[in-house]
matplotlib code that plots the C-alpha trace (Angstrom):
import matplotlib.pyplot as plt

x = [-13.0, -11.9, -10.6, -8.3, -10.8, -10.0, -12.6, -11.2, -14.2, -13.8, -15.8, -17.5, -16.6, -17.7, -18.2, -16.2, -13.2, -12.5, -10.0, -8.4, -8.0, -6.4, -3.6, -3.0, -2.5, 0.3, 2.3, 4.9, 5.1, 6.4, 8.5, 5.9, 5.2, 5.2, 1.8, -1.6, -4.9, -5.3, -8.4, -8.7, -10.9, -11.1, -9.7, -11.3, -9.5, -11.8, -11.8, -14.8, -15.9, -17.9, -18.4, -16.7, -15.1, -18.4, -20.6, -18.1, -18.0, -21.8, -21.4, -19.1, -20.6, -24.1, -21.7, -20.6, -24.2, -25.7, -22.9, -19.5, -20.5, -22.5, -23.9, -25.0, -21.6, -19.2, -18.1, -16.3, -14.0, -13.3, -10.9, -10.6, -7.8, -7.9, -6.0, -3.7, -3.3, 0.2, 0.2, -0.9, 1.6, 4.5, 3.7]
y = [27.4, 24.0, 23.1, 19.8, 18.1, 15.6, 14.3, 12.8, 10.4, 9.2, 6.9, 9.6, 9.8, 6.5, 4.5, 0.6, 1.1, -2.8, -2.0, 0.7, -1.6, -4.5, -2.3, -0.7, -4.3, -4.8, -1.9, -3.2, -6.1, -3.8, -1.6, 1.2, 1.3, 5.3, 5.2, 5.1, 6.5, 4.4, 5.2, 3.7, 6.2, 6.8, 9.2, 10.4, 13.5, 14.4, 17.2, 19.8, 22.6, 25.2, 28.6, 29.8, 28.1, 27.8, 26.6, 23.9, 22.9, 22.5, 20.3, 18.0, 17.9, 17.3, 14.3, 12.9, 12.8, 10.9, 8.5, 9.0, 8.5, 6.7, 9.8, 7.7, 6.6, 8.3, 12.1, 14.0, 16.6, 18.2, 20.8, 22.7, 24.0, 26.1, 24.8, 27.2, 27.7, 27.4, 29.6, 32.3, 31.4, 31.6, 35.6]
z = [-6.5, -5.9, -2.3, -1.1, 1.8, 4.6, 6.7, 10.0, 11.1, 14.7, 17.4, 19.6, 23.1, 25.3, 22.5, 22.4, 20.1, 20.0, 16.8, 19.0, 22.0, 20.2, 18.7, 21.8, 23.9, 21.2, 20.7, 24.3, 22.4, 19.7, 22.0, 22.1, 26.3, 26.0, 23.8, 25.1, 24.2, 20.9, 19.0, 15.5, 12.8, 8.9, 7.0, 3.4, 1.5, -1.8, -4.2, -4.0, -6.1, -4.4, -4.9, -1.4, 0.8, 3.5, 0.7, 0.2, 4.1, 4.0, 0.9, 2.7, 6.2, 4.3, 2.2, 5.9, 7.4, 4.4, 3.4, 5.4, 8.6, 11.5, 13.0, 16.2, 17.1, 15.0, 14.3, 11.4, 11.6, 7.8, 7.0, 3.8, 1.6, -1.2, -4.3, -5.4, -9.5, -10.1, -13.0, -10.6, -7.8, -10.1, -11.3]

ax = plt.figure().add_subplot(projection="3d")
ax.plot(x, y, z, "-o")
ax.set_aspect("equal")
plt.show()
């Protein structure tokens, strides 16, 4: 099977967000006074092919801990989507 990933990678809790900060001092400037609580990240969204759909999870959380992320600072969230075959939806 192969499943549409997107791997949310944030700052944990408590740790500087300088990024976050300086986008946040300007968005009044911008008009944007109702928005607070800016926290900059990264976003990845990959292909995987994996027999199920928790053998692929492990294959992309073992893909964050060795090369997406900072696993002192930072953490991933990852969700997982079948692809749907179109020849199969349309029967």
């Amino acid at each position: 099977m192969k499943f549409d990933v997107l791997v949310e990678v944030r700052l944990r809790a408590g740790i500087s967000d300088p990024q976050g900060a300086t986008i946040e001092k300007a968005l009044p400037v911008l008009g944007f006074e109702s928005v607070s609580g800016v926290r900059a990240g990264k976003a990845f969204r990959l292909t995987v092919e994996a027999p199920d759909i928790v053998e692929g999870r492990l294959v992309v959380e073992d893909l964050c801990r060795r090369l997406l992320t900072n696993p002192v600072i930072e953490d991933s969230i990852v969700t997982l989507e079948a692809q749907t075959d179109p020849a199969k939806a349309s029967s």
